[in-house]
C-alpha positions as CSV (number, residue, x, y, z in Angstrom):
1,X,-310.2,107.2,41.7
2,X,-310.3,105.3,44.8
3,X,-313.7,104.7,46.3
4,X,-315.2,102.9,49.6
5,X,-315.9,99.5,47.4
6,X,-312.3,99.5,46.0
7,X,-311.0,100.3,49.7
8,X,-313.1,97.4,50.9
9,X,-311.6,94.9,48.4
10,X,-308.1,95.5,49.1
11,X,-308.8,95.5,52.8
12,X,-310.4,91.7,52.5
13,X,-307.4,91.4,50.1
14,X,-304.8,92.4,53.2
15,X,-307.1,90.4,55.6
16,X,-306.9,87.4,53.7
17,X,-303.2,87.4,52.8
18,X,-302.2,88.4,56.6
19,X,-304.6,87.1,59.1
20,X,-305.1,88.7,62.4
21,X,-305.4,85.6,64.7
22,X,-301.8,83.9,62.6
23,X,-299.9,87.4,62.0
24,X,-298.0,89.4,64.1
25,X,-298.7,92.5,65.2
26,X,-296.2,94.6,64.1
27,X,-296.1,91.8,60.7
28,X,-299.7,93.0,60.4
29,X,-299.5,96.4,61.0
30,X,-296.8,96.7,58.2
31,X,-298.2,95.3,55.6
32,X,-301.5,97.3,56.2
33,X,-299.1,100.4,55.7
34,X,-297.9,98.8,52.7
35,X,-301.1,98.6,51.2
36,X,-301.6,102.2,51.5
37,X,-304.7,101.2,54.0
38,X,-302.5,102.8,57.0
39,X,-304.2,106.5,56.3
40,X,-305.6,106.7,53.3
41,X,-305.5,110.2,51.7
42,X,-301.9,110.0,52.0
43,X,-300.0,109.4,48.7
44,X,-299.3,105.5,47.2
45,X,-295.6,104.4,48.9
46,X,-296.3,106.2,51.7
47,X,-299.0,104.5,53.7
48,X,-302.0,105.6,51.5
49,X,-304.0,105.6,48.1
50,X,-304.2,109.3,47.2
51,X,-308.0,108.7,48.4
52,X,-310.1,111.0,50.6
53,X,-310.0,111.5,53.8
54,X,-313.7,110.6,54.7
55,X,-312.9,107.1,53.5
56,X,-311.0,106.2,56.3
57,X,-313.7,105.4,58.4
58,X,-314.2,102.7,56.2
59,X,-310.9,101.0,56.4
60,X,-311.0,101.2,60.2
61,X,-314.5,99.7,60.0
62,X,-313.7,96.8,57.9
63,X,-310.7,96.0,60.3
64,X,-312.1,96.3,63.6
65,X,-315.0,93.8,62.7
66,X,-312.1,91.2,62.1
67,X,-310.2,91.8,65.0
68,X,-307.3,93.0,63.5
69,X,-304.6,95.5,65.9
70,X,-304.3,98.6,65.5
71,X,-301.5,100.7,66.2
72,X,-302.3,102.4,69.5
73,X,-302.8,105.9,68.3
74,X,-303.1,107.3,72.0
75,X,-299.6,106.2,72.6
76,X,-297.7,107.1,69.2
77,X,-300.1,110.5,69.3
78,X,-297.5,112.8,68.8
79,X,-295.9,111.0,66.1
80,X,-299.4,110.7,63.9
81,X,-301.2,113.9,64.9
82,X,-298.5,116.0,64.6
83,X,-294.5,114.9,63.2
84,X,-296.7,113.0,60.1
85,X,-298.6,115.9,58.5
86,X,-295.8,118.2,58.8
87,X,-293.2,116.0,57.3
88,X,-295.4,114.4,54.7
89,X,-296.3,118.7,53.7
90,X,-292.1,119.6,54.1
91,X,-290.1,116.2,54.2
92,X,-287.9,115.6,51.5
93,X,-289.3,112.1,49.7
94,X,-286.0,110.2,51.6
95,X,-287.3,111.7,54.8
96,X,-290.9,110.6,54.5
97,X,-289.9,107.2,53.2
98,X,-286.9,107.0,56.0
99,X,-289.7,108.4,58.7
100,X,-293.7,108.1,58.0
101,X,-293.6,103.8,58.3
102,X,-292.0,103.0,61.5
103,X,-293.9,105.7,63.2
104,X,-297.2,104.9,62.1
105,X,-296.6,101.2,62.7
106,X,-295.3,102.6,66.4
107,X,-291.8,101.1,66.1
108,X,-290.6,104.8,66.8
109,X,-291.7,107.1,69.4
110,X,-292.3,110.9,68.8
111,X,-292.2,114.3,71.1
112,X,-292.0,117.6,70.5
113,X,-289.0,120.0,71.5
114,X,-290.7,123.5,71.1
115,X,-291.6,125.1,74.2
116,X,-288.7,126.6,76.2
117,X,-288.5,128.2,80.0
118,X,-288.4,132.0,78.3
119,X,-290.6,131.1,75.3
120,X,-293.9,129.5,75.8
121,X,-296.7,131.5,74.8
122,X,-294.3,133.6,73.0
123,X,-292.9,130.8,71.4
124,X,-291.1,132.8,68.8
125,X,-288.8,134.2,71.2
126,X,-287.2,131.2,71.9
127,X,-283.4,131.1,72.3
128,X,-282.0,127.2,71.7
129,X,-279.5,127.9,69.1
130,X,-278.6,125.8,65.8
131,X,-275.0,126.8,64.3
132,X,-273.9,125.3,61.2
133,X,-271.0,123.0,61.1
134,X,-270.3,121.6,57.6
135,X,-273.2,119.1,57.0
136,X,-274.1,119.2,60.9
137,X,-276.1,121.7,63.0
138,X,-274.5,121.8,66.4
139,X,-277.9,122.5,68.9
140,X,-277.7,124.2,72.5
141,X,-280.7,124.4,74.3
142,X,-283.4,123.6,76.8
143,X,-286.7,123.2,76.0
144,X,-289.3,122.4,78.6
145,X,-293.2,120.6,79.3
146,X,-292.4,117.6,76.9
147,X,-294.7,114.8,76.5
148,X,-293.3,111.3,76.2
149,X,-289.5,112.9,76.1
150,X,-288.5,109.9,78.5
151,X,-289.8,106.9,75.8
152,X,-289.1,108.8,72.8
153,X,-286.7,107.9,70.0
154,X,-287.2,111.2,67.5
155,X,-288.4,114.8,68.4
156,X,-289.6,117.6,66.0
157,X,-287.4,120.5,67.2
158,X,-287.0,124.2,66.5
159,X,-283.9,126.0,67.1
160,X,-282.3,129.8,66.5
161,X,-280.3,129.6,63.6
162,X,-280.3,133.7,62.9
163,X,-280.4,135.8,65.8
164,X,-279.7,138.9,63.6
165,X,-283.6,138.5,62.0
166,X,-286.8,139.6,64.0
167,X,-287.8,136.2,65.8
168,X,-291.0,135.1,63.7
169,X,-287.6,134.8,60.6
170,X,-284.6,133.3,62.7
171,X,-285.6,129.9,62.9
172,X,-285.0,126.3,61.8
173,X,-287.2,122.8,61.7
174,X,-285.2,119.8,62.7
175,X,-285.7,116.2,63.4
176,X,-283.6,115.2,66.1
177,X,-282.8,111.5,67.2
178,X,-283.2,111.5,71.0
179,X,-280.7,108.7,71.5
180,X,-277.7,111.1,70.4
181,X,-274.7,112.0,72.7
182,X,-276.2,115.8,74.5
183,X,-279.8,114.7,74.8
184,X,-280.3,115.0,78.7
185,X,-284.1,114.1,79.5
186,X,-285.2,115.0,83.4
187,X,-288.7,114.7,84.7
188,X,-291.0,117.1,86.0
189,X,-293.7,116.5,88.7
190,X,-296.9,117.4,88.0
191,X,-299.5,118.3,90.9
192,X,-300.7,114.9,89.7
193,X,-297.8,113.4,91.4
194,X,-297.1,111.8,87.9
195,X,-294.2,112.9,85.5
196,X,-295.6,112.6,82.3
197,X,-293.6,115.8,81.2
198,X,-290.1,116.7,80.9
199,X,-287.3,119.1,80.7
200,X,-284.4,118.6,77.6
201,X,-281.2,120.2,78.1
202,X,-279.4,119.8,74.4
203,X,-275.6,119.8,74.8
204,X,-273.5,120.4,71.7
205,X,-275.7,117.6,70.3
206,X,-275.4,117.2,66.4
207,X,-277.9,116.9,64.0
208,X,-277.3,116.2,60.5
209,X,-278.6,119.0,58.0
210,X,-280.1,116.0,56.2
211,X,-282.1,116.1,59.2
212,X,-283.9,119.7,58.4
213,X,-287.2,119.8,57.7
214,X,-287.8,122.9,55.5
215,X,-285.7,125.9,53.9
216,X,-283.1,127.3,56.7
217,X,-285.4,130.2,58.8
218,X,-288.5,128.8,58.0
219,X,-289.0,127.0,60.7
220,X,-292.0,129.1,62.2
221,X,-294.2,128.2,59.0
222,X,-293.3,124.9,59.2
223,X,-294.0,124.7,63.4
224,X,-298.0,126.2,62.5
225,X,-298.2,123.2,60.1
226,X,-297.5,120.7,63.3
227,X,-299.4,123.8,66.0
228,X,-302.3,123.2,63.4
229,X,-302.8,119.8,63.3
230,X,-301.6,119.7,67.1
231,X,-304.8,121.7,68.4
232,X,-307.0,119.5,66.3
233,X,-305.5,116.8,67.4
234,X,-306.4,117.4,71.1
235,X,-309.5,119.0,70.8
236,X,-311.1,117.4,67.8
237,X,-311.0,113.7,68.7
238,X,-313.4,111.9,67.2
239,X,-315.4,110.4,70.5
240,X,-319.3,108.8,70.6
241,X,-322.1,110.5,71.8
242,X,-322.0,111.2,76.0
243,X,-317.6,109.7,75.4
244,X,-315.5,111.5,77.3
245,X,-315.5,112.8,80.7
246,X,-319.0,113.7,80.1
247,X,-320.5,110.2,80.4
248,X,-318.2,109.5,83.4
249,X,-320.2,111.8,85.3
250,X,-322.9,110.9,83.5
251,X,-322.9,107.1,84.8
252,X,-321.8,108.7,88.0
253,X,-325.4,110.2,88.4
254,X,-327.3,107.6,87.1
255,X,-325.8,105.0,89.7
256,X,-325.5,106.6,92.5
257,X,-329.0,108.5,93.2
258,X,-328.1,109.8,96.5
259,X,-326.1,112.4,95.4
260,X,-327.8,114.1,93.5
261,X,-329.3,117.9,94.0
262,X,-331.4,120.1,91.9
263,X,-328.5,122.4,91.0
264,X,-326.2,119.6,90.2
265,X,-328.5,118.3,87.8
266,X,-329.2,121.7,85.9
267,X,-324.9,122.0,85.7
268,X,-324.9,118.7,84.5
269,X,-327.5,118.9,81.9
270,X,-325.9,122.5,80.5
271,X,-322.2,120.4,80.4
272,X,-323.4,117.9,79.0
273,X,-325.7,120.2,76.0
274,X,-322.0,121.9,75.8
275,X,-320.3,118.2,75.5
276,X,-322.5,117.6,72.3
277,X,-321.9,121.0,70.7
278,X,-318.3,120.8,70.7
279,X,-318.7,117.1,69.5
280,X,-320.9,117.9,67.0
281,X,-318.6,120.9,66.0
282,X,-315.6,118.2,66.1
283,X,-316.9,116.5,63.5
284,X,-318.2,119.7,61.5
285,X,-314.1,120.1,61.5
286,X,-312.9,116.9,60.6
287,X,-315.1,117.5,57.4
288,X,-313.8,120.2,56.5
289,X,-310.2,118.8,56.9
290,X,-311.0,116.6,54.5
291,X,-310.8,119.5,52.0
292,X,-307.5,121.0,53.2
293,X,-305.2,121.4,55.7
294,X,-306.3,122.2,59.7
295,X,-306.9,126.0,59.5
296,X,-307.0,127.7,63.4
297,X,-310.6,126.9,63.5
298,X,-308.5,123.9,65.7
299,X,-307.7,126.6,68.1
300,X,-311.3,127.1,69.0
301,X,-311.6,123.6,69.2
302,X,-308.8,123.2,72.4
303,X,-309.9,125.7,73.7
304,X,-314.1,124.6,74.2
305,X,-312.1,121.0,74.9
306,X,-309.9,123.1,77.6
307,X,-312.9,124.8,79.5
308,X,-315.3,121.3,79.0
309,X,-312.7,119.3,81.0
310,X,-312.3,121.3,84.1
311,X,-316.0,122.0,84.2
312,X,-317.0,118.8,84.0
313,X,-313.9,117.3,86.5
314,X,-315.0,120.4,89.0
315,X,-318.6,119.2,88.7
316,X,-317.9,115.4,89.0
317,X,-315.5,116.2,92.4
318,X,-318.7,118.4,93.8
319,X,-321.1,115.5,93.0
320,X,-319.1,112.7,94.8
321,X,-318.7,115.2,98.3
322,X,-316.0,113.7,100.5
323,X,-315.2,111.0,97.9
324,X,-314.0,113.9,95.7
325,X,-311.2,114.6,97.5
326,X,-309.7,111.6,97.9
327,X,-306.8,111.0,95.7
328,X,-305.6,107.2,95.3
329,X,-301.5,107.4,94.1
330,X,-299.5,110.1,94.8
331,X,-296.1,108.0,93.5
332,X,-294.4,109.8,91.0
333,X,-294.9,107.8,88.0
334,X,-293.3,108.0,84.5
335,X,-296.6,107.2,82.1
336,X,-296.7,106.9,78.4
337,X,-300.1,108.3,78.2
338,X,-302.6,110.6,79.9
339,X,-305.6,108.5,81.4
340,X,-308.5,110.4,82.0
341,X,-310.9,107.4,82.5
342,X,-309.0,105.0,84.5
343,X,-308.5,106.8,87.5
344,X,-310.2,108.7,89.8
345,X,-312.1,111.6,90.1
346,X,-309.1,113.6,92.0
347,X,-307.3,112.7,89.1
348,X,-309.0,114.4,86.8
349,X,-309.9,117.4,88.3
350,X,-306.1,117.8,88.8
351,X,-305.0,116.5,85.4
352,X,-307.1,118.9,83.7
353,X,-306.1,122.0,85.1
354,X,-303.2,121.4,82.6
355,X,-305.5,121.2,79.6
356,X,-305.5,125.4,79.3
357,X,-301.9,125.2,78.9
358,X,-300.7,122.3,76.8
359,X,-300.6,122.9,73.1
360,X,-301.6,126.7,73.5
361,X,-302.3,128.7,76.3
362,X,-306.0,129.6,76.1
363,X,-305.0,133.1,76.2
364,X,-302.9,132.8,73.2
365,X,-305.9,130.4,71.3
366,X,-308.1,133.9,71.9
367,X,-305.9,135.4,70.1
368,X,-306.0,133.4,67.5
369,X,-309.5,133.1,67.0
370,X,-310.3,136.9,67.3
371,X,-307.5,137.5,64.7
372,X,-307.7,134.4,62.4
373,X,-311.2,133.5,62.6
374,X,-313.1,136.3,63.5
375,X,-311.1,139.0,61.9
376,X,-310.5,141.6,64.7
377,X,-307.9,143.8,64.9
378,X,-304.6,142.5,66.1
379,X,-303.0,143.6,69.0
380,X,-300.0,146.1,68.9
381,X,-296.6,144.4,68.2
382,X,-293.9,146.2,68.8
383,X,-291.1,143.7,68.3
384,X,-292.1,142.0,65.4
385,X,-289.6,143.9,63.3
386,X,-286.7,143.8,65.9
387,X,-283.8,142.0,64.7
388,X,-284.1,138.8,68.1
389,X,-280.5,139.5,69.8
390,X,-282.3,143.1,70.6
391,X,-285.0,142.2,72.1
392,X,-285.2,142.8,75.9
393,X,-285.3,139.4,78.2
């Protein structure tokens, strides 16, 4: 069995036969995936050792004190939190060797074609349709709120292939290359100004069947694999003590004495007692990953992550007074990634207001944790056993 001494002599090992300062990054970043050091408790071939979890940490350790580059997870997140684990627990082994290097080294970009204008919370309802074709599914469709559509090469996508099923049965997992012939990506503008999201429209585009992930209908088990990891992967980012938006308001109060006021401070001290439960928790979860597979604990996870961020961006806007409401760039950018820290106060208190809706509605991660963690009694359902082409819209 792999342990922390034998990952620590194969990471010199890598070190030593592909130095940092001389090697390239992609070059580098390659070969670490070669030598399984990439993420370690997945299987040998495929980036990892068939070691645990936990030892991760160890890995990263031992390559960060030599300098060596990593593969800038914030920008590839999609990809590794979410297309990974659900194609390494239902890819074929062609698909996973075809798929699971070039996005971890970050050669290919990944989003996520779920969430459509009619089906969002109730994402089961959704209505972009998949029809067979010989070896080819032939996909109609708009899907909608899409991260990183715009600099995306492959998207995880689920489509109606059986409207004659009740909903939860009907549908299909597919990989679909985002170059194709059909694949219209437009922006939308956030209040931000930014258009870090988009709308795809899916003409007649074809996908090959090789290109289905999973049995035909069982795309909606497959989908809670990537909602799963997707909920831990937003709200159960490992970050350091006072990280986050809590120490930017944190350094905010510390530097500027002026503005402070004696029910400022009290918020501040209960946000920031919050901020180091829910880390705390974070990590509690990320242990207990290393057991199984994300459970919807996760859900309870975004949502505390939710609720933290647009306290703690409401709080920092009240602290700065006038300064608060000044906004620097209201230019519609196209951004790879979501900055929290960079920018300015008015940013985040805007930004944030979307953190309640992307990857679950906090009304649907009640729900979940009421039903799935907690046990209470669901709430009624009446269409769960109505065939999808019945149901009213």
């Amino acid at each position: 069995m792999t342990d922390a001494t034998e990952l620590r002599r194969r990471t010199q090992e890598l070190l030593a036969a592909h130095p940092p300062a001389s090697t390239g990054r992609t070059a580098f970043l390659e070969a670490r995936f070669d030598a399984g050091l990439a993420w370690v408790h997945y299987p040998a071939g495929l980036g990892g050792l068939d070691a645990p979890r936990s030892l991760q940490a160890v890995v990263d350790a031992e390559l960060a004190a030599a300098g060596a580059p990593d593969n800038d997870p914030r920008r590839i997140g999609i990809g590794l939190g979410m297309a990974a684990p659900t194609i390494l627990a239902y890819g074929t082994e062609e698909q996973k060797r075809r798929f699971l290097r070039p996005l971890w080294v970050g050669q290919e970009v990944w989003c996520q074609l779920f969430s459509e204008p009619g089906a969002g919370s109730d994402l089961a309802a959704l209505g972009t349709r998949a029809v067979r074709d010989g070896d080819t599914w032939v996909v109609n469709g708009q899907k909608v709120w899409t991260s990183s559509a715009h600099v995306a090469r492959w998207a995880i996508l689920i489509a109606r292939t059986d409207p004659d099923v009740p909903k939860h049965r009907g549908i299909t997992y597919f990989l679909c290359d985002m170059t194709d012939p059909g694949v219209e990506v437009r922006p939308l503008r956030q209040i931000t100004g930014e258009a870090e999201f988009n709308e795809v429209f899916l003409t007649d585009v074809r996908i090959p069947d090789a290109h289905r992930l999973g049995e035909v209908g069982d795309g909606w088990k497959v989908a809670q694999t990537t909602l799963n990891n997707e909920r831990v992967a937003i709200g159960g980012a490992r970050i350091p003590r006072e990280g986050g938006m809590i120490g930017t308001v944190s350094r905010t109060w510390r530097e500027r004495p002026e503005l402070r006021t004696h029910d400022l401070h009290q918020r501040l001290l209960d946000l920031w007692v919050d901020a180091e439960v829910a880390r705390m928790t974070g990590e509690r979860l990320r242990q207990q990953l290393v057991a199984g597979q994300p459970g919807p604990e996760g859900s309870g996870m975004k949502l505390a992550f939710a609720r933290l961020n647009q306290e703690i961006s409401g709080l920092e806007v009240e602290l700065l007074g006038e300064e608060g409401l000044l906004y620097g760039d209201w230019t519609m950018r196209r951004p790879e990634l979501v900055d929290f820290t960079g920018r300015d106060a008015g940013y985040r208190y805007l930004r944030s207001k979307g953190n309640s809706i992307e990857g679950g509605t906090s009304e649907v991660l009640l729900n979940i944790v009421a039903e799935r963690v907690l046990g209470l009694p669901p709430e009624p359902r009446n269409d769960k056993d109505v065939a999808w082409k019945d149901l009213a819209r």
